[in-house]
C-alpha positions as CSV (number, residue, x, y, z in Angstrom):
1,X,106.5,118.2,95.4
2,X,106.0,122.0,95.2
3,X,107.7,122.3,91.9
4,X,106.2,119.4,90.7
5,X,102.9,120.9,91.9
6,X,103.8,124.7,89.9
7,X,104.8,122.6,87.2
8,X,102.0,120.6,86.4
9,X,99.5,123.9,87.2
10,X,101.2,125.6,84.5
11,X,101.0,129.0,86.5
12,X,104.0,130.2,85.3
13,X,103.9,131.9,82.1
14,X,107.5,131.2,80.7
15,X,106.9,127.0,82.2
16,X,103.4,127.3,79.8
17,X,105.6,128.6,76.8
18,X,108.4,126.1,77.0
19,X,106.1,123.1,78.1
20,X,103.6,123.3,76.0
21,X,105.9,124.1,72.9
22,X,108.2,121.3,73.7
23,X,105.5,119.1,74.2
24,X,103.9,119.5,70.9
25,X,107.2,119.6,68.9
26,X,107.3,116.1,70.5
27,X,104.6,114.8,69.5
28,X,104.5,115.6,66.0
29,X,107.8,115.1,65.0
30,X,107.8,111.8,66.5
31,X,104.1,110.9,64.2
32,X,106.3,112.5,61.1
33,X,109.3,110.3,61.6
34,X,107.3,107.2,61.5
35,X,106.7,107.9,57.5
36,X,110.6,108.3,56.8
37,X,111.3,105.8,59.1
38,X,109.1,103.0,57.3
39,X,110.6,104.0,54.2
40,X,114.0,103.6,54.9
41,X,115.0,107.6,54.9
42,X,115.6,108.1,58.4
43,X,119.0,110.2,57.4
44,X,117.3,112.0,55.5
45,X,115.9,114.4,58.7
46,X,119.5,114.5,59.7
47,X,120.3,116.3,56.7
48,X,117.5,118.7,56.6
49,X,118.2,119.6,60.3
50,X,121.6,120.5,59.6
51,X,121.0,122.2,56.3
52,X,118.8,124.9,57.7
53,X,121.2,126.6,59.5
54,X,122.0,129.0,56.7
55,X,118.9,129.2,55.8
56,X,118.0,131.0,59.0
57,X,120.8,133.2,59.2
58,X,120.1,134.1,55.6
59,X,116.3,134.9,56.0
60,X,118.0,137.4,59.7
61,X,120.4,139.0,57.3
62,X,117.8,139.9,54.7
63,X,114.9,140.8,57.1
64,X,116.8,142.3,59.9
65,X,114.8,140.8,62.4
66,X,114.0,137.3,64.5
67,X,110.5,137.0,64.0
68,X,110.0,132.9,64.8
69,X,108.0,132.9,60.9
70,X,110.6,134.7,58.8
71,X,113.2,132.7,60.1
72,X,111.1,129.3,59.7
73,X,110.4,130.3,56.6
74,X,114.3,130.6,55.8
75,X,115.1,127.4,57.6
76,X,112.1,125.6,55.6
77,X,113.2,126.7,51.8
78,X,116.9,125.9,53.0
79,X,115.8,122.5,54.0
80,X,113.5,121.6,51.1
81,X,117.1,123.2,48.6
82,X,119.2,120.5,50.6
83,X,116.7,117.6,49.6
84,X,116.4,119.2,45.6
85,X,120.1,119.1,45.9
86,X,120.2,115.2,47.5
87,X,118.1,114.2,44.8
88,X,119.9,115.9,42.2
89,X,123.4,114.5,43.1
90,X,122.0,111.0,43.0
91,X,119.8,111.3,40.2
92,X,123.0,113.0,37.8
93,X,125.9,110.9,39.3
94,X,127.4,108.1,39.9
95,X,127.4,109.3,43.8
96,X,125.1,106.8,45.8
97,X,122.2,108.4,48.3
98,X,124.6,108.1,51.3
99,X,127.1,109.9,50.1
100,X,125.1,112.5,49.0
101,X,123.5,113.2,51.5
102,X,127.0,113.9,53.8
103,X,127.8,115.6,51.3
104,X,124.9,118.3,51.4
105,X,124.7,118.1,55.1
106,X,128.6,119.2,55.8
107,X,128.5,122.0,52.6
108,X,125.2,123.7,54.0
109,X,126.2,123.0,57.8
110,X,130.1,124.4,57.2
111,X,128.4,127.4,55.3
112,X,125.9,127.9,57.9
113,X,129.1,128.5,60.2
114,X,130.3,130.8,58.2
115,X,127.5,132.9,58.0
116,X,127.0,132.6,62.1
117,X,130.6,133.9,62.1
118,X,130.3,136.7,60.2
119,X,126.9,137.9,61.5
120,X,128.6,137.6,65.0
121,X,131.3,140.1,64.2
122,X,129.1,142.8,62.4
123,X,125.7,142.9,64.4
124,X,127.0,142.2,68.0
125,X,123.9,142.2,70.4
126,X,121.6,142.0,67.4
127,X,122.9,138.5,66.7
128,X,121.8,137.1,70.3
129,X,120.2,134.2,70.3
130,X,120.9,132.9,66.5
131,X,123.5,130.6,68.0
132,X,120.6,128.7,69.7
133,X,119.5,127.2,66.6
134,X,122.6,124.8,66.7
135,X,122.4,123.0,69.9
136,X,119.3,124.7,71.1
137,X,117.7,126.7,74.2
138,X,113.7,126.1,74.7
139,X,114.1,128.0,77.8
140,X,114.0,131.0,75.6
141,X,110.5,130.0,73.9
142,X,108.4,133.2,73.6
143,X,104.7,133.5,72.8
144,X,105.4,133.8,69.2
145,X,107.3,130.7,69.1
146,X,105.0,128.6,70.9
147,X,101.6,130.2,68.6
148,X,104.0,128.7,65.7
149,X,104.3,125.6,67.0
150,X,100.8,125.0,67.8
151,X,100.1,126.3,63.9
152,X,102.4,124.0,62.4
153,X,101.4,120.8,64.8
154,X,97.5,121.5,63.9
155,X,98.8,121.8,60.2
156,X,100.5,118.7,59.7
157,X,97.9,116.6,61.4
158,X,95.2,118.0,59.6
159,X,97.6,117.0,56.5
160,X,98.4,113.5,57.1
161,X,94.9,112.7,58.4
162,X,93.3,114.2,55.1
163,X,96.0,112.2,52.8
164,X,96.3,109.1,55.5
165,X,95.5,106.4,52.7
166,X,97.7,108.0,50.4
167,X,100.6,107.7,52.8
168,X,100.1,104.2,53.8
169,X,99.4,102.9,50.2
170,X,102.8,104.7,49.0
171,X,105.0,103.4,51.7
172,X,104.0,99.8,52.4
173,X,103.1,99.4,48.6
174,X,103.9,102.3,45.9
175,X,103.6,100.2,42.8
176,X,100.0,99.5,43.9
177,X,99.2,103.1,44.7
178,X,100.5,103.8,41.7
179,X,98.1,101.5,39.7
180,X,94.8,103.0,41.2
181,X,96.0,106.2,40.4
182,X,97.7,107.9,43.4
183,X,100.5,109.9,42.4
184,X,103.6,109.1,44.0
185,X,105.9,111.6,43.4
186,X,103.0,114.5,45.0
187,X,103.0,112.0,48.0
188,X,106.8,111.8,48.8
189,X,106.5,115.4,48.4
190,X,103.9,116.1,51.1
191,X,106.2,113.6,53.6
192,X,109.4,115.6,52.1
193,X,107.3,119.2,53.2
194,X,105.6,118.1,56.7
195,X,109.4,116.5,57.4
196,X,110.7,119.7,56.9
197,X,108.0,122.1,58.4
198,X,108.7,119.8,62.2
199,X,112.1,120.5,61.8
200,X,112.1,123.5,60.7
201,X,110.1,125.1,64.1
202,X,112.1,122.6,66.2
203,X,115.1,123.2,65.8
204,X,115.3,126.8,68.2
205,X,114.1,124.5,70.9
206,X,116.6,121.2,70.7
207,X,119.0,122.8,68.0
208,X,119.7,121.3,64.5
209,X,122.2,119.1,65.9
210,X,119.7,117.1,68.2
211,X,116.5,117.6,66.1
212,X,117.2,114.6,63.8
213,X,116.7,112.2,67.0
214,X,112.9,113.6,67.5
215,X,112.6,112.2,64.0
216,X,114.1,108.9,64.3
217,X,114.3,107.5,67.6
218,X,110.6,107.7,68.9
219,X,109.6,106.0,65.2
220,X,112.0,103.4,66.6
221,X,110.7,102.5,69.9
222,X,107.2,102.6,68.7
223,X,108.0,99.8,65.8
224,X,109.0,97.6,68.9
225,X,105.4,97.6,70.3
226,X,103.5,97.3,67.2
227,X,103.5,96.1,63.7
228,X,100.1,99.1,62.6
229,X,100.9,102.2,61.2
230,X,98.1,103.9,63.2
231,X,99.1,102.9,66.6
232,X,102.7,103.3,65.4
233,X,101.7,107.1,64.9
234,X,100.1,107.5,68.3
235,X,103.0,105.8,69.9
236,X,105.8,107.5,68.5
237,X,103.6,111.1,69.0
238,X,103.2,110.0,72.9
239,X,106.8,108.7,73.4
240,X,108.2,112.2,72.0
241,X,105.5,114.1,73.5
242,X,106.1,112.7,77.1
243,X,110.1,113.1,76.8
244,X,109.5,117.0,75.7
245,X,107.7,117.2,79.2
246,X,109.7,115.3,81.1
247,X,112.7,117.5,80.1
248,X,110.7,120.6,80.2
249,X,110.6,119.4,83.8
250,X,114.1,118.4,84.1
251,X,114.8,121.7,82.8
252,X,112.2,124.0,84.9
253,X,113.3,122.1,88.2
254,X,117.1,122.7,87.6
255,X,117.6,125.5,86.0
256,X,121.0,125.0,85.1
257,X,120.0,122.1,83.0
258,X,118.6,122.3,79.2
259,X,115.3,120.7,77.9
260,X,116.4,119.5,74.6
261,X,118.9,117.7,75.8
262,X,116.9,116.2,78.4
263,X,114.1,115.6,75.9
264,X,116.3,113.3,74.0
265,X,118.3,111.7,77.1
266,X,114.4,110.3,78.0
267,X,113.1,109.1,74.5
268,X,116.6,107.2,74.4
269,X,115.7,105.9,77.3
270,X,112.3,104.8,76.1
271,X,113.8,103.3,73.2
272,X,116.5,100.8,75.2
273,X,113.2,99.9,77.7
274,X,111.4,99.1,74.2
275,X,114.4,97.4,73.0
276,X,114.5,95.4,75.9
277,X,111.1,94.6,77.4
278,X,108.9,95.3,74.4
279,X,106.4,92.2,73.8
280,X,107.3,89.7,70.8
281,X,110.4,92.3,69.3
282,X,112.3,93.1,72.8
283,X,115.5,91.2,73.2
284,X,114.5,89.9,76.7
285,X,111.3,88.7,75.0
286,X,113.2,87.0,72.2
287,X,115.2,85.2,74.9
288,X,113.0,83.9,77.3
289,X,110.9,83.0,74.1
290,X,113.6,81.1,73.1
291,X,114.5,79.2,76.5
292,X,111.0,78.6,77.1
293,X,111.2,76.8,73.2
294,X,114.3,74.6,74.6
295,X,112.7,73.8,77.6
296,X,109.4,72.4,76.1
297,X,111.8,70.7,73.3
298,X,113.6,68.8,75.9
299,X,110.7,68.1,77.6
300,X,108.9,66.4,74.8
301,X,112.0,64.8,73.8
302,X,112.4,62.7,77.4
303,X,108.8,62.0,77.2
304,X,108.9,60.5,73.4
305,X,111.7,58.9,74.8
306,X,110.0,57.3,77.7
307,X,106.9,55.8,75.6
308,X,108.9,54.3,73.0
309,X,110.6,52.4,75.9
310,X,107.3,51.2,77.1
311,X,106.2,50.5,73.7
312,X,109.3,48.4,72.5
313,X,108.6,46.2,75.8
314,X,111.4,47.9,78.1
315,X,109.2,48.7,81.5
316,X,107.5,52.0,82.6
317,X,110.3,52.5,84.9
318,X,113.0,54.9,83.2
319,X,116.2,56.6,84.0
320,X,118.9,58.3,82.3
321,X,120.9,55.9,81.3
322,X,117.5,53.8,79.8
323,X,116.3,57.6,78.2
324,X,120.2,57.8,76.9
325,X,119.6,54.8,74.2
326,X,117.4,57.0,72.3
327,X,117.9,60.8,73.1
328,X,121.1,62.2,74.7
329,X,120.6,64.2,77.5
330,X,123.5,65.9,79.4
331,X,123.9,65.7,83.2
332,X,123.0,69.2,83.5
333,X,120.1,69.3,81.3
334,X,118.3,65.8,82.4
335,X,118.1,67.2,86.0
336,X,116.5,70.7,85.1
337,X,114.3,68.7,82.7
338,X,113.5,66.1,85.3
339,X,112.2,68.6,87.8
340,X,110.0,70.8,85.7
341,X,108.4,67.3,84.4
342,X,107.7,66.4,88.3
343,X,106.9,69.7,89.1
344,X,104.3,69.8,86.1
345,X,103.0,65.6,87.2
346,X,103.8,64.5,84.2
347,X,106.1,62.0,85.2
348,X,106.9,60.0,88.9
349,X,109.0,59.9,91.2
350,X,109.5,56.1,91.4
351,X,112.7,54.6,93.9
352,X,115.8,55.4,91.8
353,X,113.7,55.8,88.4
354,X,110.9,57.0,87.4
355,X,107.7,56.6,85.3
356,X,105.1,58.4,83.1
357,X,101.8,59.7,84.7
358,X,98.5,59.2,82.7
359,X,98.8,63.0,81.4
360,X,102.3,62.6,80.7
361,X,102.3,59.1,78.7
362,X,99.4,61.2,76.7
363,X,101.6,63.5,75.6
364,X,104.8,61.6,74.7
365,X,102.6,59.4,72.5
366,X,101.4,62.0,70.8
367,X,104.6,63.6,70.0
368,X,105.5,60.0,68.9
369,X,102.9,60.0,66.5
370,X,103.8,63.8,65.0
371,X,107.0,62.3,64.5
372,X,106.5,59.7,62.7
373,X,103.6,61.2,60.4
374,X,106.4,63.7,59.5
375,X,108.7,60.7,58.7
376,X,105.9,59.2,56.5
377,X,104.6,62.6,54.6
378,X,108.9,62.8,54.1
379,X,109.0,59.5,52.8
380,X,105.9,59.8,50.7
381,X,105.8,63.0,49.0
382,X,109.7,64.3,49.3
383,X,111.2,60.7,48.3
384,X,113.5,60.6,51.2
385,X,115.0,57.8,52.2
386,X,114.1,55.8,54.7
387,X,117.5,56.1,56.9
388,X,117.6,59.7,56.3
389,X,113.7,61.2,57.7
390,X,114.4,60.8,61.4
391,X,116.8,63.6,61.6
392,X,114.1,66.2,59.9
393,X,111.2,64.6,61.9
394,X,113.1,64.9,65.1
395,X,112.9,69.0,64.6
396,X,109.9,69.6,63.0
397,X,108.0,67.1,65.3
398,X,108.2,70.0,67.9
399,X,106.3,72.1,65.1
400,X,103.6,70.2,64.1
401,X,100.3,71.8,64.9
402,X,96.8,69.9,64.6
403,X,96.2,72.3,61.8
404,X,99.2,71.6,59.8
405,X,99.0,68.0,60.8
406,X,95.3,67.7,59.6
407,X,96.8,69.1,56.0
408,X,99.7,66.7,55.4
409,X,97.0,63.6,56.6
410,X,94.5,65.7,54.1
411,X,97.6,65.4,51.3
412,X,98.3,61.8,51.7
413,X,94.9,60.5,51.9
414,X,94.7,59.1,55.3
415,X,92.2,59.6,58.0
416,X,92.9,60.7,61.3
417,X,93.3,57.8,63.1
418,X,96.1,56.9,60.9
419,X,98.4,54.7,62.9
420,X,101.8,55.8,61.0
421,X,104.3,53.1,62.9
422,X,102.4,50.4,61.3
423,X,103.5,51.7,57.8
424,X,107.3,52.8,57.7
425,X,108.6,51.2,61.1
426,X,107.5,48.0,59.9
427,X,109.7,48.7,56.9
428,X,113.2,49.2,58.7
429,X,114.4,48.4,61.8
430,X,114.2,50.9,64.5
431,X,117.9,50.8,65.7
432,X,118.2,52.3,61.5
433,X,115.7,54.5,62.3
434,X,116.3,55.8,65.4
């Protein structure tokens, strides 16, 4: 609790440096990676990352010093070459955008290498800390680094709120922005230079080999929770915001372990629990949505089953074998269905049988009724034949909401109180039919 206590105080000065600057490199990488995300360029940050390597080792060897703006400055021109370059190689060759962009990412990455190795054999001591670039140390964040963070974060938000419609309108629907006269090619280019300016002062603090996930996996868990580009951007910007504290934490209460890594260990692990358990898009969502769908299917198939018994003069007492002459229902299956039906006094518990309530006889009718509408609008305006509609009815009956079924009655003419069995059930036998 005592480190948890310094480290939320902030008392220490080096904890403020590496908290604060890990914190913001967070957040706005993960609001920039929303815009290449939605378009589709998510690769595109991975080659940037890894192209600015030489570009900082270049921008050392010509300035002789490690000042945290000459060297972003080196790692930003690199970057924004290696995209020229991408575009280039597509634009002049039969070489499709995936391949070019390998391509530009192992040449500038290999040569980077190169240059680390050389400058690590002449300069010696001088060198220290240039290797950090690749995999990262944000332990070693000094004042200067974290004042350019903070310049660059309050940059590119005052950029994409001031050009906000532009964005949206150019990524969710270019040929429209185009027509009311927004330029695309300026706007690609201002996502192209804020993409690169958040790699380009991140990559001392998680390296150039982890940066690209800060750009592409908090876009991703935030696209689970909504469908809005705003609240998209505030996620994303929270989820890597959080994980650079949580592994400047990691990090300051274990010293031995690093907070880039850490950072991206927890927004990965954000990204599985969106996966998982976000509303309407997780995969446990999906999946109980879709069991719940069976269960109410089954449900409202026994009861439809159970009032055209009644109604073709066969007794209110049912059981499976009675049910089984019009809907098959495994062993299994009828006795799961059968309790959640008494459990929700819809049906009886009658002797060895049982019979509809009130509520329950209701609701079988009616899904009798949607069923057979949808056999009649079938028969009426698709010109199916009569031995062929019960098949489609029997799916879409589950479908059929008062809304839609207000439309097709609208269609054909008929009123509401439209009795459809006294129309096509009178015109083929129900053993044909059902």
């Amino acid at each position: 609790m005592e480190i948890l206590y310094k480290y939320l105080t902030l008392d220490d000065p080096n904890v403020r440096y590496v908290a604060l600057s890990i914190v913001l490199l967070g957040g706005v990488s993960g609001a920039v990676g929303c815009f290449n995300f939605l378009q589709k360029k998510t690769l595109v940050g991975e080659t940037v990352a890894h192209s600015m390597l030489p570009g900082v080792l270049v921008a050392f060897l010509l300035s002789g010093v490690k000042n945290p703006y000459v060297l972003i400055t080196g790692a930003a021109i690199s970057g924004w070459l290696s995209i020229l370059l991408v575009d280039a190689i597509t634009n002049h060759s039969k070489i499709k955008n995936d391949s070019a962009l390998a391509i530009v990412l192992s040449s500038f990455f290999g040569f980077g290498i190169v240059l680390l190795t050389m400058i690590q054999s002449r300069y010696l001591g001088n060198q220290s800390g240039l290797d950090h670039y690749i995999f990262g140390n944000a332990a070693a964040m000094s004042p200067e680094d974290s004042t350019a963070f903070a310049w660059v974060s309050i940059l590119v938000v005052i950029l994409v709120i001031a050009y906000y419609f532009n964005l949206k309108a150019v990524i969710f629907n270019p040929d429209y922005a185009q027509s009311i006269g927004i330029n695309n090619k300026k706007v690609k280019g201002l996502i192209s230079f804020i993409t690169i300016l958040s790699i380009s002062v991140g990559i001392k603090a998680v390296g150039i080999v982890m940066m690209s996930a800060l750009l592409i996996i908090p876009p991703t868990a935030a696209r689970f929770w909504t469908s809005r580009l705003v609240p998209m951007l505030i996620l994303s910007g929270f989820f890597g915001a959080f994980s650079g504290w949580i592994g400047a934490f990691v990090s300051y209460a274990k010293t031995s372990m690093p907070t880039g890594p850490w950072t991206i260990v927890v927004v990965s692990c954000i990204a599985f629990a969106s996966m998982l358990f976000a509303p309407k898009k997780g995969v446990v969502y999906q999946r109980w949505s879709k069991l719940l769908l069976k269960r109410r299917i089954n449900e409202e198939n026994l009861l439809k089953a159970a009032v055209q018994n009644e109604v073709r003069g066969k007794g209110k007492l049912f059981t499976r074998e009675s049910i089984m002459t019009r809907q098959f229902f495994e062993f299994k299956r009828w006795k799961r269905t059968i309790k959640r039906l008494v459990r929700s006094k819809l049906i009886h518990k009658v002797n060895t049988g049982y019979t509809l309530s009130t509520k329950g006889r209701s609701y079988g009718a009616e899904i009798d009724r949607r069923h057979k509408i949808w056999e009649v609008y079938l028969q009426r305006r698709m010109q199916m034949s009569l031995h062929l509609v019960h098949d489609e009815a029997e799916t879409m009956e589950h479908f059929l909401t008062p809304e839609i079924e207000n439309e097709i009655l609208s269609e054909l003419g008929l009123c509401s109180r439209f009795n459809p069995i006294l129309e096509i059930h009178e015109l083929v036998p129900d053993t044909e039919l059902l």
